[in-house]
N, C-alpha and C positions, 0 to 999 in steps of 0.2 A: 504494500500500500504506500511505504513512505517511497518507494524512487519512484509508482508512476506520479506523484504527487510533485514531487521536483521534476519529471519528464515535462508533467503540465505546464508547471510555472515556469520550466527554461521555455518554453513552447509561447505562450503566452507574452513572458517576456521581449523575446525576439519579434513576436505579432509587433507590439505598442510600438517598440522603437523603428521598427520598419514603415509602420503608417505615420509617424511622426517626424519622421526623418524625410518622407515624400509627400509631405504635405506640402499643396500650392502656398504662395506668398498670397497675401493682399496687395493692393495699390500701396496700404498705407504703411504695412512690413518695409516694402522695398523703398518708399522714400523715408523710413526711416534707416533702414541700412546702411542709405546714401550720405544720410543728414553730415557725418564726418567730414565728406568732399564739400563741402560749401567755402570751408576757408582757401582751398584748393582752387576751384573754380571762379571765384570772385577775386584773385590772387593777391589774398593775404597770407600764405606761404607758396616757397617756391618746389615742396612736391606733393603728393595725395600721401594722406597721413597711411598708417599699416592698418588702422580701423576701416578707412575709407575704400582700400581696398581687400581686406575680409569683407564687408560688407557687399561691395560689388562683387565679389567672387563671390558670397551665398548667392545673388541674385541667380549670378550666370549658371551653377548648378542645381539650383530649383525650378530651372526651366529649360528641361531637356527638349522639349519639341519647339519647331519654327513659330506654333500659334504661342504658345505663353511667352517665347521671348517678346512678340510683336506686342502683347499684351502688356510686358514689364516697361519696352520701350512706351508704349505710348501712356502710361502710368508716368514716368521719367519723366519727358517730354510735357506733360503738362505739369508737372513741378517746375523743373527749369523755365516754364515762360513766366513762371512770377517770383525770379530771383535777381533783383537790380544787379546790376553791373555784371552780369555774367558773362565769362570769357567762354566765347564762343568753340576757338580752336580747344581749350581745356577740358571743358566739358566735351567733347566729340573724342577728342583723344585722349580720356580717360583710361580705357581699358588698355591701349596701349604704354601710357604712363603705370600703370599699376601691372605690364607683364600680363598679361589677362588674355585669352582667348576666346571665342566663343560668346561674342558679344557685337554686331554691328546693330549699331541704333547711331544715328545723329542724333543727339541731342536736341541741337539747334542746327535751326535752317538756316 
Protein backbone atom coordinates (compact mmCIF):
# COMPACT_ATOMS: atom_id res chain seq x y z
CA UNK A 1 0.00 0.00 0.00
CA UNK A 2 2.62 2.48 1.15
CA UNK A 3 4.81 2.43 -2.55
CA UNK A 4 1.62 2.47 -4.72
CA UNK A 5 1.00 5.48 -2.48
CA UNK A 6 4.24 7.21 -3.21
CA UNK A 7 3.96 5.74 -7.16
CA UNK A 8 0.78 8.01 -6.99
CA UNK A 9 2.11 11.05 -5.42
CA UNK A 10 5.45 10.85 -7.74
CA UNK A 11 2.78 10.58 -10.56
CA UNK A 12 0.66 13.30 -9.53
CA UNK A 13 3.42 15.35 -8.62
CA UNK A 14 5.05 15.28 -12.15
CA UNK A 15 1.20 15.93 -13.57
CA UNK A 16 1.11 19.66 -11.52
CA UNK A 17 4.56 20.63 -12.44
CA UNK A 18 4.19 19.69 -16.08
CA UNK A 19 0.66 21.68 -16.58
CA UNK A 20 2.34 24.59 -14.63
CA UNK A 21 5.25 24.77 -16.36
CA UNK A 22 3.15 24.86 -19.93
CA UNK A 23 0.81 27.17 -19.00
CA UNK A 24 0.15 30.10 -21.43
CA UNK A 25 1.38 33.76 -20.23
CA UNK A 26 -1.37 36.45 -20.08
CA UNK A 27 -0.85 39.98 -21.90
CA UNK A 28 -0.35 41.16 -18.57
CA UNK A 29 2.60 38.15 -17.28
CA UNK A 30 4.58 39.05 -20.39
CA UNK A 31 4.52 42.91 -19.85
CA UNK A 32 5.31 42.28 -16.62
CA UNK A 33 8.34 40.11 -17.54
CA UNK A 34 9.40 42.92 -19.66
CA UNK A 35 8.73 45.65 -17.19
CA UNK A 36 12.97 45.40 -16.22
CA UNK A 37 13.79 46.43 -20.02
CA UNK A 38 12.04 49.84 -19.63
CA UNK A 39 15.24 51.46 -18.38
CA UNK A 40 16.89 49.78 -21.33
CA UNK A 41 14.67 50.93 -23.98
CA UNK A 42 14.03 54.55 -22.83
CA UNK A 43 18.14 54.57 -22.58
CA UNK A 44 18.74 55.11 -19.18
CA UNK A 45 21.27 52.35 -19.08
CA UNK A 46 23.46 51.21 -21.64
CA UNK A 47 22.56 47.21 -21.78
CA UNK A 48 19.17 45.04 -20.93
CA UNK A 49 19.60 44.21 -17.26
CA UNK A 50 19.97 39.87 -16.77
CA UNK A 51 16.03 40.27 -15.35
CA UNK A 52 15.18 41.91 -18.60
CA UNK A 53 16.33 39.32 -20.32
CA UNK A 54 15.06 36.06 -18.20
CA UNK A 55 12.00 37.73 -18.58
CA UNK A 56 12.13 37.83 -22.33
CA UNK A 57 13.45 34.47 -22.47
CA UNK A 58 10.22 33.13 -20.27
CA UNK A 59 8.24 34.95 -22.85
CA UNK A 60 10.16 33.36 -25.85
CA UNK A 61 9.75 29.74 -24.37
CA UNK A 62 6.10 29.97 -23.28
CA UNK A 63 5.33 30.22 -26.72
CA UNK A 64 6.32 27.41 -28.64
CA UNK A 65 3.88 27.97 -31.62
CA UNK A 66 3.87 30.90 -34.52
CA UNK A 67 0.14 31.88 -33.09
CA UNK A 68 1.05 32.66 -29.26
CA UNK A 69 4.38 34.31 -30.21
CA UNK A 70 2.04 36.64 -32.67
CA UNK A 71 -0.18 36.95 -29.68
CA UNK A 72 2.92 37.86 -27.17
CA UNK A 73 4.14 40.30 -29.85
CA UNK A 74 1.08 42.01 -30.30
CA UNK A 75 0.45 42.08 -26.27
CA UNK A 76 4.24 43.99 -26.55
CA UNK A 77 3.51 46.17 -29.16
CA UNK A 78 0.69 47.71 -27.57
CA UNK A 79 2.78 48.27 -24.32
CA UNK A 80 5.45 49.90 -26.06
CA UNK A 81 3.11 52.54 -27.93
CA UNK A 82 2.53 54.00 -24.58
CA UNK A 83 6.07 54.26 -23.34
CA UNK A 84 7.50 58.10 -23.94
CA UNK A 85 10.79 58.40 -25.33
CA UNK A 86 11.00 54.89 -26.44
CA UNK A 87 14.01 53.81 -28.58
CA UNK A 88 12.82 52.52 -31.21
CA UNK A 89 16.08 50.57 -32.62
CA UNK A 90 16.32 49.19 -28.77
CA UNK A 91 13.26 47.96 -28.31
CA UNK A 92 13.22 45.98 -31.84
CA UNK A 93 16.77 44.68 -31.05
CA UNK A 94 16.14 43.42 -27.99
CA UNK A 95 16.22 39.96 -28.26
CA UNK A 96 19.32 40.36 -30.19
CA UNK A 97 20.85 42.47 -27.23
CA UNK A 98 19.85 39.84 -24.65
CA UNK A 99 21.56 36.67 -27.10
CA UNK A 100 17.80 35.52 -27.55
CA UNK A 101 16.54 33.57 -30.34
CA UNK A 102 13.21 32.77 -31.40
CA UNK A 103 11.60 35.87 -31.04
CA UNK A 104 10.85 38.24 -34.33
CA UNK A 105 8.38 40.89 -33.37
CA UNK A 106 9.16 44.65 -34.04
CA UNK A 107 8.27 46.39 -31.49
CA UNK A 108 7.81 49.43 -33.02
CA UNK A 109 7.07 50.44 -36.49
Amino acid sequence: MKTRFVSFFTIVAVLVVTVVATEALTCEQEQSLVAPCLEFVTKKTIAPSPLCCQGLNKIITSTPTKEEKQAACKCLKEAASHIPNLDKDRANNLPKDCKLNGFDCDLVV
